[in-house]
C-alpha positions in Angstrom: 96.1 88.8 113.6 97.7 90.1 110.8 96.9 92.0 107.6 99.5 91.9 104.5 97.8 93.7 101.8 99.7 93.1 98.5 98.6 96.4 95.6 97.5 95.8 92.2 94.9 95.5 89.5 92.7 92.1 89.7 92.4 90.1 85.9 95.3 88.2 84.0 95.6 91.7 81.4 97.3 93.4 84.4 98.6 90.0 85.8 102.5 90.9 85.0 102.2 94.7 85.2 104.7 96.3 87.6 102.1 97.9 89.2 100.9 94.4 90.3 104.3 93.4 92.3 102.1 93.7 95.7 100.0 90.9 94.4 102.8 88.6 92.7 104.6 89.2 96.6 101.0 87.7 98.4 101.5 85.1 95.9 104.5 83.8 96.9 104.0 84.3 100.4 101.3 81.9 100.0 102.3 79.2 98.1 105.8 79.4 100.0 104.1 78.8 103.7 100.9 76.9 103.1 98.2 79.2 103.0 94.9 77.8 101.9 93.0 78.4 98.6 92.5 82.0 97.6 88.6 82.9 98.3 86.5 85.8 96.8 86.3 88.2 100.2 86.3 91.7 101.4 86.4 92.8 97.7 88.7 90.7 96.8 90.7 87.5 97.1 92.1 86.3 100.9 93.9 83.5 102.2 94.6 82.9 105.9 97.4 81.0 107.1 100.4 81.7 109.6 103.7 82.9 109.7 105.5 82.0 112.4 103.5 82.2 115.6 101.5 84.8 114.2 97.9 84.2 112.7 98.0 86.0 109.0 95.1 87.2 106.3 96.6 87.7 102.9 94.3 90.0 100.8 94.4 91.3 96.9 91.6 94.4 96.9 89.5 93.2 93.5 88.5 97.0 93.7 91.4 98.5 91.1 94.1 100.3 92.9 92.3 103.6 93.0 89.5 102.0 95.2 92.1 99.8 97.2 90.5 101.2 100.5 87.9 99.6 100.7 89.0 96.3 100.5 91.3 97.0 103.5 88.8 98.3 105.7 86.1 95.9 105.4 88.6 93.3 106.0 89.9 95.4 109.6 86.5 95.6 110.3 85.5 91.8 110.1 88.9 91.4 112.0 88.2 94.4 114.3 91.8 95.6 113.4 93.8 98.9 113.9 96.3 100.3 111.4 98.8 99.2 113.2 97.8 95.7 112.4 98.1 96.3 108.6 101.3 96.3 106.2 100.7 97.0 102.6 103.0 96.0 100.0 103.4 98.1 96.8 105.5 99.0 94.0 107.5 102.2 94.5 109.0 104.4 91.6 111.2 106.3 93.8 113.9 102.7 94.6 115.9 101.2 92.1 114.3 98.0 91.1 114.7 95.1 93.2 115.4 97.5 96.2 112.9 96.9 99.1 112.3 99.2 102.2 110.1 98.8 105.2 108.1 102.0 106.3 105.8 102.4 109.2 103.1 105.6 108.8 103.8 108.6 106.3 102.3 110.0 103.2 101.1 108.5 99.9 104.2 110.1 97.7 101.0 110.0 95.0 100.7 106.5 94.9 97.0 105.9 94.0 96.6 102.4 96.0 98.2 104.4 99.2 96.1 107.4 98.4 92.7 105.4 98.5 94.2 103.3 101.7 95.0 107.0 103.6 91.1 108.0 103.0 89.7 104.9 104.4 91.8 103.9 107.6 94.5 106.8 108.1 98.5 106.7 107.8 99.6 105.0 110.6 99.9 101.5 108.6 103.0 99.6 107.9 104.1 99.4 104.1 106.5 97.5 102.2 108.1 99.7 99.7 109.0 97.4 96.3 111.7 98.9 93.8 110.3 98.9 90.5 112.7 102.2 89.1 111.7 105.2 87.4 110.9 105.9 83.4 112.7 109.4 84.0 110.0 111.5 83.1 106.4 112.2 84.7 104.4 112.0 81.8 105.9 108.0 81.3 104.5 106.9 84.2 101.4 105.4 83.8 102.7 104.0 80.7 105.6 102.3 82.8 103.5 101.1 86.2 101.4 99.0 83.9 103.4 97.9 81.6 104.7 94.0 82.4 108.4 93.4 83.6 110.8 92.8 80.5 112.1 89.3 80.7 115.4 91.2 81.8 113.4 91.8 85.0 113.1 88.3 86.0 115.8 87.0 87.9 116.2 90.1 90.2 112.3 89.9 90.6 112.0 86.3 91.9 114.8 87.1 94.0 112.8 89.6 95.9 109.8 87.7 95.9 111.5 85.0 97.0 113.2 86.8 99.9 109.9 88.7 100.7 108.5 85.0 101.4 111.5 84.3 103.7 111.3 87.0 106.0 107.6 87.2 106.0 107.5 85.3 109.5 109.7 87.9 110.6 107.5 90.9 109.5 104.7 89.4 110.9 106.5 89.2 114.2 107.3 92.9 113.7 111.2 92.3 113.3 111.8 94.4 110.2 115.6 94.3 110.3 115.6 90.3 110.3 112.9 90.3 107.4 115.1 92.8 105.7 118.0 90.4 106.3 116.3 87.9 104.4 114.7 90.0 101.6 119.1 90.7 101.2 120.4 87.4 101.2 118.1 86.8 98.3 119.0 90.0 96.2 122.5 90.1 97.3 123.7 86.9 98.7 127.1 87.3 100.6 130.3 86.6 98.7 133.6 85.7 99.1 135.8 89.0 100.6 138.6 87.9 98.0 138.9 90.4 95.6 139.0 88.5 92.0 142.8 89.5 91.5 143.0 88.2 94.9 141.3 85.6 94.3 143.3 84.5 91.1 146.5 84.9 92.7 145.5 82.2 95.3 143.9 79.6 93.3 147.2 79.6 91.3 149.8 77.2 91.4 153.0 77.6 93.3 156.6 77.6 91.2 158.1 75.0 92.4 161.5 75.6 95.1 164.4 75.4 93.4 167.0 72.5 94.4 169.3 73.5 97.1 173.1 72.9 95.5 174.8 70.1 96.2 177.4 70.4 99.1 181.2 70.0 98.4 182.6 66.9 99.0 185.6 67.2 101.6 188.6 66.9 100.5 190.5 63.4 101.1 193.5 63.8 104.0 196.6 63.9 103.2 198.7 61.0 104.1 202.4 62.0 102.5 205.4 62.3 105.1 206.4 66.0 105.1 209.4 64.7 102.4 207.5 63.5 100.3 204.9 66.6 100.9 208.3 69.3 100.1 209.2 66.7 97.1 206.4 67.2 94.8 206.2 70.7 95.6 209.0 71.4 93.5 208.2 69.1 90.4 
């Protein structure tokens, strides 16, 4: 089995926030694949379901992000699972929003969800890292992370979810290159190589080729006798 852990804050004040992108990604891995009805467990809300040929728990931690480690763990230990089971999904300052990176072990980067998640079960979890941007300056943050997306945000965010719920067989499966694939066909579908100059210049119409000139009719024969030829030469 495995364990994809989505980061956020449980109640609908914090429903929208950025810092809640881990849950709104559980979300629509779940209603995209089937998963059953959301139940209060492990101190929070889980779902099983699969992805692929893979058994999968879903779990939103109902513990606040700074306590987020103890929903994980009591959910590996129910499962009996190792770190290496677990992928956590979670908004990231440091990408450009709608970027998305997969990461297997490392540090917290100050992340509060991560920081509570080292504590209780170590680093050697997998995490999915969700762009969100930066507000340029520290003192912003807190402010920013939970604060709700501007409508501006929402096409490029249900991309990514919607490409996060694609490839989520695939992460399950532990093929992060093909989920990435999908997660980029969503955010940056593949377009025509054509520059639009290019592009212009074939879609317009051709001139149409001029008329070739007519040929020269040939001259008649001549049927004078030479006399009569030498005649009207001198008239």
């Amino acid at each position: 089995m495995k364990l994809f852990v989505g980061l956020g804050n449980p109640g609908a004040k914090y429903a929208r926030n950025r810092h809640n992108i881990g849950f709104m990604a559980m979300d629509r891995i779940a209603s995209d694949h089937g998963f059953a009805p959301w139940k209060s467990k492990f101190q929070g809300e889980a779902t099983e379901g699969r992805l692929g040929n893979d058994k999968v728990l879903l779990l939103k931690p109902g513990t606040f992000m700074n306590r987020s480690g103890q929903s994980v763990q009591a959910a590996m230990q129910f499962y009996k699972l190792e770190p290496s089971d677990v992928v956590v999904f979670h908004d990231e300052l440091d990408l450009a929003p709608g970027k998305c990176r997969v990461k297997q072990g490392g540090g917290h980067a100050g992340h509060n969800g991560l920081r509570s998640i080292h504590g209780h079960i170590g680093e050697a979890y997998g995490r999915v890292r969700l762009g969100i941007g930066h507000p340029g300056h520290k003192d912003a943050v807190a402010g920013y992370v939970l604060h709700d997306f501007p409508k501006a945000d929402e096409e490029w965010l249900d991309d990514l979810l919607r490409g996060i719920a694609d490839g989520a067989p695939q992460l399950a499966d532990g093929d992060s290159g093909k989920f990435m694939n999908a997660v980029a066909l969503r955010v940056a579908p593949a377009r025509s190589s054509k520059t639009p100059a290019t592009q212009a210049k074939a879609e317009a119409p051709k001139p149409e080729p001029k008329p070739e000139p007519k040929p020269e009719a040939a001259p008649e024969p001549d049927t004078r006798n030479p006399f009569q030829r030498l005649v009207d030469r001198f008239r």
